[in-house]
C-alpha positions as CSV (number, residue, x, y, z in Angstrom):
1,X,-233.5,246.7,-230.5
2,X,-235.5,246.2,-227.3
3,X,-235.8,242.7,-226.4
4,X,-237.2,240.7,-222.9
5,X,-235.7,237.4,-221.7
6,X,-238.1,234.7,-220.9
7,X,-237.1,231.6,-218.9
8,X,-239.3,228.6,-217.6
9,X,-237.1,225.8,-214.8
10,X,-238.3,222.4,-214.5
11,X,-236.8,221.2,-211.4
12,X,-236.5,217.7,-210.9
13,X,-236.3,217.0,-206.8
14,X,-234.8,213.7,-204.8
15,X,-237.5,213.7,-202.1
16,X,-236.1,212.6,-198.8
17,X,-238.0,209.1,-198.0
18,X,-235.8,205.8,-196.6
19,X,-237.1,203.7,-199.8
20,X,-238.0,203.8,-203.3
21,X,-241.2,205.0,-204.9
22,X,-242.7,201.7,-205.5
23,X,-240.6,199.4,-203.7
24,X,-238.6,199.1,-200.4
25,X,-235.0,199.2,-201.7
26,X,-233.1,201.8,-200.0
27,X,-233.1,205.2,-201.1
28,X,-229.4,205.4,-200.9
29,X,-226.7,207.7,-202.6
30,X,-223.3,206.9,-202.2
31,X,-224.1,202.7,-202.3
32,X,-222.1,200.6,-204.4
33,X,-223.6,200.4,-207.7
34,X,-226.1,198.0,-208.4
35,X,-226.6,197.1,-204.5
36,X,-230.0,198.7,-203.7
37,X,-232.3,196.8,-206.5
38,X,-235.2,194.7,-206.9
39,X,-237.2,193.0,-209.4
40,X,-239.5,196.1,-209.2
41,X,-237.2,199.1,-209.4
42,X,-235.3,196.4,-212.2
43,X,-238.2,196.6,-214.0
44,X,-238.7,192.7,-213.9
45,X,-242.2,191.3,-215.7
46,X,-244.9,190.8,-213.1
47,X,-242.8,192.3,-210.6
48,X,-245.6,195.2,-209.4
49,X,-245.4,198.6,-207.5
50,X,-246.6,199.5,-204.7
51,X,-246.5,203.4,-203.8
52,X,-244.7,204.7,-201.2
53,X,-247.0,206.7,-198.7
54,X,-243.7,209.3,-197.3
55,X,-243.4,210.1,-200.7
56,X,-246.6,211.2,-201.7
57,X,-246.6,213.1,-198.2
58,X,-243.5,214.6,-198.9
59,X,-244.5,215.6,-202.0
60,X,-247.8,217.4,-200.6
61,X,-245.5,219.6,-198.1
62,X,-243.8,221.0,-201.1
63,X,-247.4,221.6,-202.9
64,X,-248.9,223.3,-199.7
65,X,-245.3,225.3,-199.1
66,X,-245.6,226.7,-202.4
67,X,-249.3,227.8,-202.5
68,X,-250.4,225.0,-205.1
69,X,-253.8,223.8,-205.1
70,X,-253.9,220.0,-204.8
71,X,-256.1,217.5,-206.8
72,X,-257.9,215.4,-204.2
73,X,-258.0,212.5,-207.2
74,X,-254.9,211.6,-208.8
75,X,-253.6,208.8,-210.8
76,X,-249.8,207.6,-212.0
77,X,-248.9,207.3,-215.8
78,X,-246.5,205.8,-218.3
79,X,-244.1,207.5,-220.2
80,X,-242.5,205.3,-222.7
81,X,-239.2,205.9,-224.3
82,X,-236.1,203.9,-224.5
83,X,-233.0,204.3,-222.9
84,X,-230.3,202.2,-221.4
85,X,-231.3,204.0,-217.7
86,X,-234.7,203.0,-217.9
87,X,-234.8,199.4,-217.4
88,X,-238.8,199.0,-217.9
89,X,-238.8,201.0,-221.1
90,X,-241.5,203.6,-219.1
91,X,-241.2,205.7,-216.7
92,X,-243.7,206.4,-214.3
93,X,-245.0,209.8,-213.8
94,X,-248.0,211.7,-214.0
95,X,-248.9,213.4,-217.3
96,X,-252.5,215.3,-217.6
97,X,-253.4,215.1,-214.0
98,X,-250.6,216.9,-212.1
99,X,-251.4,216.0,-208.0
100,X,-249.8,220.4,-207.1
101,X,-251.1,223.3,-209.7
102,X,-251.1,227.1,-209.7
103,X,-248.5,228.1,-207.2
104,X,-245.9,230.3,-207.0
105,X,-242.5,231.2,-205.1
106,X,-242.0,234.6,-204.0
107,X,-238.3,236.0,-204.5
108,X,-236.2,238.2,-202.3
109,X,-236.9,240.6,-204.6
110,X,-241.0,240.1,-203.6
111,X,-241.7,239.1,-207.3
112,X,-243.8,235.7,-207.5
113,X,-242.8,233.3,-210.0
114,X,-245.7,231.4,-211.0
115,X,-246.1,227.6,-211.2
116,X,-247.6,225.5,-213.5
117,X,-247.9,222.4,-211.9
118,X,-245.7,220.2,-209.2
119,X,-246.1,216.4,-210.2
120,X,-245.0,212.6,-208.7
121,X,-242.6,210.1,-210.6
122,X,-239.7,207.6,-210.5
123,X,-236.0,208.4,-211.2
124,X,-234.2,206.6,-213.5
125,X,-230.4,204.6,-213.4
126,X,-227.4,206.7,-213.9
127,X,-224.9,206.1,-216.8
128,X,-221.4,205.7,-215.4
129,X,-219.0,206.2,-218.2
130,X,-215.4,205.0,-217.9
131,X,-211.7,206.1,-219.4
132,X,-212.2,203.5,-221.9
133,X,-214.9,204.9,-223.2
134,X,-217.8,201.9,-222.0
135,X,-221.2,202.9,-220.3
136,X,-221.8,201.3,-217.1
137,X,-225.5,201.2,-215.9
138,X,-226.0,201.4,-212.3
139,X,-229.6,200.9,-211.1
140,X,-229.4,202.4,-207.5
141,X,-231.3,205.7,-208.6
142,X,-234.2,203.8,-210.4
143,X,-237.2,204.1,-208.5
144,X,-236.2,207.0,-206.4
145,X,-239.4,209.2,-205.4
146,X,-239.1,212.5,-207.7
147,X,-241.1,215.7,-207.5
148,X,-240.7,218.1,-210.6
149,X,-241.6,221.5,-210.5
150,X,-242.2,223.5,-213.7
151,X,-242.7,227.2,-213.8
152,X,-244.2,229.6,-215.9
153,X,-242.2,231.5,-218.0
154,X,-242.0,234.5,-215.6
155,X,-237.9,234.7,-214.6
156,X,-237.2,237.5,-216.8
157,X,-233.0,237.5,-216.3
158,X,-230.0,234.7,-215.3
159,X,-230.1,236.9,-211.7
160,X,-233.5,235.9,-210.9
161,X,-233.4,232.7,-212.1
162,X,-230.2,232.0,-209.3
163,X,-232.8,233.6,-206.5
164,X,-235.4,231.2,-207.5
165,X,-233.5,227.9,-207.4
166,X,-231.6,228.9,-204.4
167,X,-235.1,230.0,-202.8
168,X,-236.4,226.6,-203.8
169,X,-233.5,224.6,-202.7
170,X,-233.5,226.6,-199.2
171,X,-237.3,225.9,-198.2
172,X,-237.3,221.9,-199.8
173,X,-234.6,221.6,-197.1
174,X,-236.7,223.5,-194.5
175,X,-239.3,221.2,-195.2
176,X,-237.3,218.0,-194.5
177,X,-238.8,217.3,-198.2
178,X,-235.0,217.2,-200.1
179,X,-231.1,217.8,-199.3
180,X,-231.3,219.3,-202.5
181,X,-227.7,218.7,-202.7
182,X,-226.9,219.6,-206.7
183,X,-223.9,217.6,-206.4
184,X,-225.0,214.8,-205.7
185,X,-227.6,214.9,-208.5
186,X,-230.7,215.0,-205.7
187,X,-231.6,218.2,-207.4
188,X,-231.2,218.8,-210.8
189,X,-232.5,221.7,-213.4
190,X,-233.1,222.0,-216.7
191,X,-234.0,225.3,-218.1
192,X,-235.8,227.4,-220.8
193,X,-235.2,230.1,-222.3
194,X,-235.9,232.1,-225.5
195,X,-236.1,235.8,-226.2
196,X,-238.4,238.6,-227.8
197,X,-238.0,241.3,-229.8
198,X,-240.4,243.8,-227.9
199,X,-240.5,246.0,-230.9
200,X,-242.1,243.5,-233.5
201,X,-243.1,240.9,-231.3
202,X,-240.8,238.0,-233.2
203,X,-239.7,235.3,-231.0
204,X,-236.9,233.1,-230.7
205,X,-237.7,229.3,-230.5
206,X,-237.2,227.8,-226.9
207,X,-234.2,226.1,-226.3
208,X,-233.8,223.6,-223.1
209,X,-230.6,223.2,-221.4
210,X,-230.8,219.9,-219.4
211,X,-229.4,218.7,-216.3
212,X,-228.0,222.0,-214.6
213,X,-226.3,220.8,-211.7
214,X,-224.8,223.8,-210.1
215,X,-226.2,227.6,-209.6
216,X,-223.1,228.6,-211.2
217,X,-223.7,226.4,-214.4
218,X,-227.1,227.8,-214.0
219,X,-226.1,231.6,-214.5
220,X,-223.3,230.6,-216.9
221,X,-225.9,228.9,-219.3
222,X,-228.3,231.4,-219.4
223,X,-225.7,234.2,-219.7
224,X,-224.3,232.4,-222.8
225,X,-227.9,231.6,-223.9
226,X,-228.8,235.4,-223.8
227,X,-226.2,236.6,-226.2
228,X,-227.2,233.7,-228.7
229,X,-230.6,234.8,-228.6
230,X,-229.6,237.9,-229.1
231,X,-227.4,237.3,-232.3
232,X,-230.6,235.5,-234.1
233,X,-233.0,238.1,-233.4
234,X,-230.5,240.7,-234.8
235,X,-230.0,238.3,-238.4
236,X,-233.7,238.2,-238.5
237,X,-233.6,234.2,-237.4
238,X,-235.9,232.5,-234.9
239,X,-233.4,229.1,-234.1
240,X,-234.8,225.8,-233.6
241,X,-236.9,224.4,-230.7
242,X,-234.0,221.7,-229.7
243,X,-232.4,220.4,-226.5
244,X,-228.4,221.5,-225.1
245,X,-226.3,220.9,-222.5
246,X,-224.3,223.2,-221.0
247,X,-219.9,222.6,-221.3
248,X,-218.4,223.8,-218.7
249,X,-215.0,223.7,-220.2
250,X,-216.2,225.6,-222.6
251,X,-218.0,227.1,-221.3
252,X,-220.8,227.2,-223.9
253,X,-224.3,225.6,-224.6
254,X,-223.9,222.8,-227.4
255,X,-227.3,221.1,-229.2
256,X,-228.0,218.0,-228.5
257,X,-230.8,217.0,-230.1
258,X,-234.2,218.7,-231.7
259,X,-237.1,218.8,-228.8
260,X,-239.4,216.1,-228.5
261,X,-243.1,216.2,-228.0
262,X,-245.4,214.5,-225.9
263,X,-246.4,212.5,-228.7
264,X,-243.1,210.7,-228.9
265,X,-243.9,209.6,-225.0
266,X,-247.0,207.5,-225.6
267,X,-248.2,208.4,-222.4
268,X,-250.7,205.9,-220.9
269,X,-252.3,205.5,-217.7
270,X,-250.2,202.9,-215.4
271,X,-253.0,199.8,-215.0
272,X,-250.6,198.6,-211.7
273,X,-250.9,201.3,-209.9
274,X,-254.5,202.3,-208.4
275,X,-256.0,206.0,-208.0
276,X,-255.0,207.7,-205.6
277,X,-257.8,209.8,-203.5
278,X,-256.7,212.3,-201.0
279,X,-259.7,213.4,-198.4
280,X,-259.5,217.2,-198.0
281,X,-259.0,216.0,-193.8
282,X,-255.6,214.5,-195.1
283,X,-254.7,217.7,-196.8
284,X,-255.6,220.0,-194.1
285,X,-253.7,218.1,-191.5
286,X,-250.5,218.4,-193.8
287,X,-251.0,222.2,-194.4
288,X,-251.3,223.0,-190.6
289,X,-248.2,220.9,-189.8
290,X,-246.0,222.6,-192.1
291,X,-243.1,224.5,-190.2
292,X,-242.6,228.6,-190.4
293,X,-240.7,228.9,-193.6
294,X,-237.6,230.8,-194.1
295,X,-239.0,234.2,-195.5
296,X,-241.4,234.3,-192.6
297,X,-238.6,233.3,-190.3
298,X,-236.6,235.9,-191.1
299,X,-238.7,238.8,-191.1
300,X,-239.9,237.7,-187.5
301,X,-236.1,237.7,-186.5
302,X,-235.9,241.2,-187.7
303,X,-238.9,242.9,-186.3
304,X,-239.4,240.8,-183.8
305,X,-235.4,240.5,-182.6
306,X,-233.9,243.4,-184.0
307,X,-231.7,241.0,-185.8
308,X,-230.0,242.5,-189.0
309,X,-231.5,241.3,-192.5
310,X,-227.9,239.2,-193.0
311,X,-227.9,237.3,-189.5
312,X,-231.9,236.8,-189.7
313,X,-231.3,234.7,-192.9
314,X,-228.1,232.7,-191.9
315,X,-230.5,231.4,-189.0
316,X,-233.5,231.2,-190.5
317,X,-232.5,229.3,-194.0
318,X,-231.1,226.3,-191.9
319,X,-233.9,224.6,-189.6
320,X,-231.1,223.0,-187.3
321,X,-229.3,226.2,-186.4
322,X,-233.0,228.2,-186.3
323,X,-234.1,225.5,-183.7
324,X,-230.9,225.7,-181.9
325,X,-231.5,229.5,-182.1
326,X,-234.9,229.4,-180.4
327,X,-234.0,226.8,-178.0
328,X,-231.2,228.3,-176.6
329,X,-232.6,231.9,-176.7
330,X,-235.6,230.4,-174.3
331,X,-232.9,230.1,-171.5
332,X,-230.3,233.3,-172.6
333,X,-233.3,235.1,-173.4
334,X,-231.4,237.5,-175.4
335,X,-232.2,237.5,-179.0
336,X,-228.7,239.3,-180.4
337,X,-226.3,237.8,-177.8
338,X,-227.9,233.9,-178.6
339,X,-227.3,234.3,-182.4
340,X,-224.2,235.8,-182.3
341,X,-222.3,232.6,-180.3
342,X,-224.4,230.4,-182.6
343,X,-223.1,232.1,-185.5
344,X,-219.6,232.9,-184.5
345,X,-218.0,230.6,-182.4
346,X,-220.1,227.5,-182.3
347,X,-220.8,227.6,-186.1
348,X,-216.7,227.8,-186.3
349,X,-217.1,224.4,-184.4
350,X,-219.7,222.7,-186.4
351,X,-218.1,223.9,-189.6
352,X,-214.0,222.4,-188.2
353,X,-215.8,218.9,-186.9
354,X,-218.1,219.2,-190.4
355,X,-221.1,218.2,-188.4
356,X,-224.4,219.9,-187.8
357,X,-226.3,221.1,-184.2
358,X,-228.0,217.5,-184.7
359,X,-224.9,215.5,-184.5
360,X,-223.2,217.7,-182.2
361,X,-222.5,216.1,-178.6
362,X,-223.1,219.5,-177.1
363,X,-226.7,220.4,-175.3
364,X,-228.4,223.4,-175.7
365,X,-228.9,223.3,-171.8
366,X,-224.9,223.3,-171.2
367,X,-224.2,225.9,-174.6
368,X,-227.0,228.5,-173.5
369,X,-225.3,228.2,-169.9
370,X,-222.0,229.2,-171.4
371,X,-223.3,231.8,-173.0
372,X,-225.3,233.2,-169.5
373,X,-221.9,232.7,-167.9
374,X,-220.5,234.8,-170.2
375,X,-223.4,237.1,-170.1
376,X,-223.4,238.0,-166.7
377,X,-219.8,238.4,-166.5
378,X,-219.2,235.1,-164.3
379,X,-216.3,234.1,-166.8
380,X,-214.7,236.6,-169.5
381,X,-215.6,236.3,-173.2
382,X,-211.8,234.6,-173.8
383,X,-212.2,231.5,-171.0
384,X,-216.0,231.3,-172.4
385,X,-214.6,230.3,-175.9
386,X,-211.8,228.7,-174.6
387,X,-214.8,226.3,-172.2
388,X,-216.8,226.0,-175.6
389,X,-214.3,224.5,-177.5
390,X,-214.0,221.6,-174.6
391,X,-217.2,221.3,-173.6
392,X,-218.0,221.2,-177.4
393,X,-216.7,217.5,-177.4
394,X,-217.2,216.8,-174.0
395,X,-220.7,217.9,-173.2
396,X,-219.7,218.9,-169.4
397,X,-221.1,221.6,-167.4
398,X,-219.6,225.1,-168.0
399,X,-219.7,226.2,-164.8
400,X,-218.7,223.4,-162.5
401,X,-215.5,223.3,-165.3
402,X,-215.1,226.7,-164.3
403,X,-215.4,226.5,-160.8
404,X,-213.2,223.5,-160.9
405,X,-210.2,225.9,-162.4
406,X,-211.0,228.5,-160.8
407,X,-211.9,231.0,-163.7
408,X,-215.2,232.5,-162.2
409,X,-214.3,236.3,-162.5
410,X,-214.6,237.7,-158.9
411,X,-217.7,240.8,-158.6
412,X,-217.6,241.0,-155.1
413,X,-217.3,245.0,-155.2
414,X,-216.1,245.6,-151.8
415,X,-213.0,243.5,-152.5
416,X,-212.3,244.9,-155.7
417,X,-212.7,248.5,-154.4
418,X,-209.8,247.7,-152.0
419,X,-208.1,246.3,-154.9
420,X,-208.7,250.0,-156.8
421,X,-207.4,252.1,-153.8
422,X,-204.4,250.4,-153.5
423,X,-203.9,250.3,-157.7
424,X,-204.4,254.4,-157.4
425,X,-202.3,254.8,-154.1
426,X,-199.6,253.1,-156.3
427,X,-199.8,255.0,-159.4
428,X,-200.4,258.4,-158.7
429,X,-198.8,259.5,-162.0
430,X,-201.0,257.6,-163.6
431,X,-204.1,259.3,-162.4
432,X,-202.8,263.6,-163.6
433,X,-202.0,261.8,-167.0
434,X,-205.6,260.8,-167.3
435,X,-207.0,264.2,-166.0
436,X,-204.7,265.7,-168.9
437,X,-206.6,263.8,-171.5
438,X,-204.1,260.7,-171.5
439,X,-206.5,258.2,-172.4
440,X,-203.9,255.2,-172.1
441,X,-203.0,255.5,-169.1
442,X,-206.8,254.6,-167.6
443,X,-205.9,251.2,-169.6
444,X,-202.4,251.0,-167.8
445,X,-204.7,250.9,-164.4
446,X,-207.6,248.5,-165.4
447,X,-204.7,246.3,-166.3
448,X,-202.6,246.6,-163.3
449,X,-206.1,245.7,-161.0
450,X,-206.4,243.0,-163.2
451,X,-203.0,242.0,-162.8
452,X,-203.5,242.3,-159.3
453,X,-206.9,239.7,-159.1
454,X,-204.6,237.3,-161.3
455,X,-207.0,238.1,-164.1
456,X,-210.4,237.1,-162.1
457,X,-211.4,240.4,-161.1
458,X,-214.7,241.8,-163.2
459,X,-213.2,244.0,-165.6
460,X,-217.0,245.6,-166.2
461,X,-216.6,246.7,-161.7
462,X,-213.0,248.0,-162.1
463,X,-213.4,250.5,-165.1
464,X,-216.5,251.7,-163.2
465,X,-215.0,251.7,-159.5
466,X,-211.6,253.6,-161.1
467,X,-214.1,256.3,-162.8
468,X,-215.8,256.8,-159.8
469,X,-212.5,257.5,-157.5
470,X,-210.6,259.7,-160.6
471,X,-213.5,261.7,-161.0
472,X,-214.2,261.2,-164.8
């Protein structure tokens, strides 16, 4: 039997604002429960929304970054259902007018993923439940700006699915739109999937896994939801269109529930909140703000820097470290030699102190000195990461610090020549080893003039001044 795999994600996305959709209570996570609330995000009668204005440009960024054609009118609506989360008994969303439609993503595989719309709501409370086995509501999440992004049904595997989320995830956090920290619950996915028997054309009915909060769970899900698939096409059974969750003890999909349809919702238009009209000027001026996105990025590190594919994507998937990257390479101005201290041994300090190049103490003018120090063989690559892990906290000057201990390596060639002649005068030995293909014992002499300048000497001038005077 020949079959295809067919999987749809709707992604539901935190956007990054200070407040709430439709009030000003902090958009907080980590507060104590039930601290950041209002009569509006409560849900209070008469209490009224107001829209937040960094949400809905927020949510245009992600529209624009992901090739979506955006309604200039738009308008909010009511979804009514009850649960103990939802403390109006609607949420508000948008239904038939979606404000982003007909984008795609493009994976690292080139394939675009098609999307069927982007569209604005509210997050709901989050159910809290206890040993004892009680519910406890907290209300902090209600009213937190959402985006959710559904997709057409074009992921074809669990593999592509990964790239697309993690593709998603990487650009929303390029944007400044999301953390998109899964974790935390400030993205979460819920997937599709169902499967066809290429040979007859019979179908399995789709089955929605909700709340993915992990890649991982993500592949596991769909892996497990593969081989179900498979097992009812083979007995000649279609399933049923219902709703899972994913165990990951179990580590098994289990039904929840049979799949509702937008009848059940009630939709309605929400009569608080007015239309929202976007002038194609306002639209414009978001598109050409938007930063050089991390596919982009990265090919212009490799062609551009000779950077390999792996280093060009460390850099440019992280905005910080790709700003650092460009700062500090506009004073090193050296593409490979800049990236490689960011990603080496200053990345080894951010990751230690967990803090980011933001939050760092150390300047881009003082790191990209260290690194000319370095470069120019003013200090040795050891005292240069020895310096960096002090001036990391301290933020002082590389080279007045080594100045001030004395650690500048000494070039001065005339000196060091005298320096050679007298290591060669002592270690005559040494020299018919080396012209009878000895190769250690040229070490034994770079080390004894090294020895010699107490360590300062350039070790770059020695091995070329002792070549020179051996003859090689």
């Amino acid at each position: 039997m020949n079959t295809k795999t067919i999987i749809g994600l709707e992604i539901h996305v935190e956007l990054a604002t200070n407040t709430k959709m439709f009030c000003s209570c902090k958009n907080e996570f980590g507060a104590v429960p039930n601290t950041n609330v209002c009569p509006i995000c409560l849900g209070h009668p008469g209490a009224l929304p107001v829209m937040n204005k960094k949400a809905v440009e927020l949510a245009l960024r992600a529209g624009l970054a992901f090739n979506c054609d955006i309604a200039n009118n738009q308008k909010m609506d009511r979804k009514k259902y009850f649960y103990p989360d939802l403390t109006k008994g609607y949420q508000i969303t948008q239904y038939d007018k979606p404000y982003a439609t007909n984008g795609y993503i493009e994976l690292s595989s080139g394939k675009k993923i098609g999307l069927i719309e982007i569209h604005m709501e509210e997050d709901t409370g989050k159910s809290n439940h206890d040993e004892e086995g009680r519910t406890l509501m907290d209300y902090n999440r209600a009213g937190v700006p959402l985006i959710e992004i559904v997709t057409k049904p074009d992921i074809e595997s669990p593999d592509e699915a990964r790239d697309f989320v993690e593709t998603l995830a990487s650009t929303l956090r390029f944007l400044e739109v999301s953390d998109c920290i899964m974790a935390q619950g400030s993205m979460r996915v819920d997937v599709n999937i169902n499967m066809q028997d290429t040979d007859t054309g019979n179908k399995t009915n789709i089955a929605e896994i909700k709340n993915m909060n992990s890649i991982k769970a993500i592949e596991q899900a769909l892996d497990f939801e593969v081989k179900r698939h498979t097992e009812l096409l083979e007995k000649g059974e279609m399933g049923t269109k219902e709703t899972r969750r994913w165990d990951d003890e179990k580590l098994e999909t289990i039904h929840m529930r049979d799949k509702e349809v937008g009848n059940d919702y009630r939709f309605s238009v929400d009569g608080d909140i007015p239309e929202i009209y976007l002038e194609d000027e306002d639209i414009n001026n978001i598109r050409e703000n938007l930063p050089e996105l991390p596919a982009k990025k990265q090919s212009r590190y490799i062609t551009e820097y000779e950077m390999t594919e792996y280093d060009a994507g460390l850099l440019a998937n992280d905005r910080e470290l790709a700003e650092l990257f460009e700062q500090t390479n506009e004073i090193v101005n050296e593409p490979k030699t800049s990236a490689n201290w960011i990603l080496t041994e200053l990345s080894r300090r951010l990751n230690e102190t967990e803090q980011s190049p933001s939050t760092m103490n150390l300047s881009v003018d003082n790191f990209a000195k260290l690194i000319n120090l370095a470069k120019e063989d003013k200090i040795n690559n050891n005292v240069a990461k020895k310096l960096l892990r002090e001036i990391y906290e301290s933020n002082e000057d590389p080279e007045k610090l080594a100045e001030e201990r004395n650690l500048l390596q000494i070039s001065d060639s005339g000196f060091l020549e005298e320096v050679v002649d007298e290591v060669l005068s002592e270690n005559p030995e040494s020299i018919e080893d080396i012209k009878n293909g000895k190769d250690r014992a040229f070490g034994f002499l770079v080390g004894q003039a090294m020895k010699k300048t107490k360590g300062k000497g350039n070790p770059v001038e020695i091995t070329n001044l002792l070549k020179e005077k051996i003859g090689e």
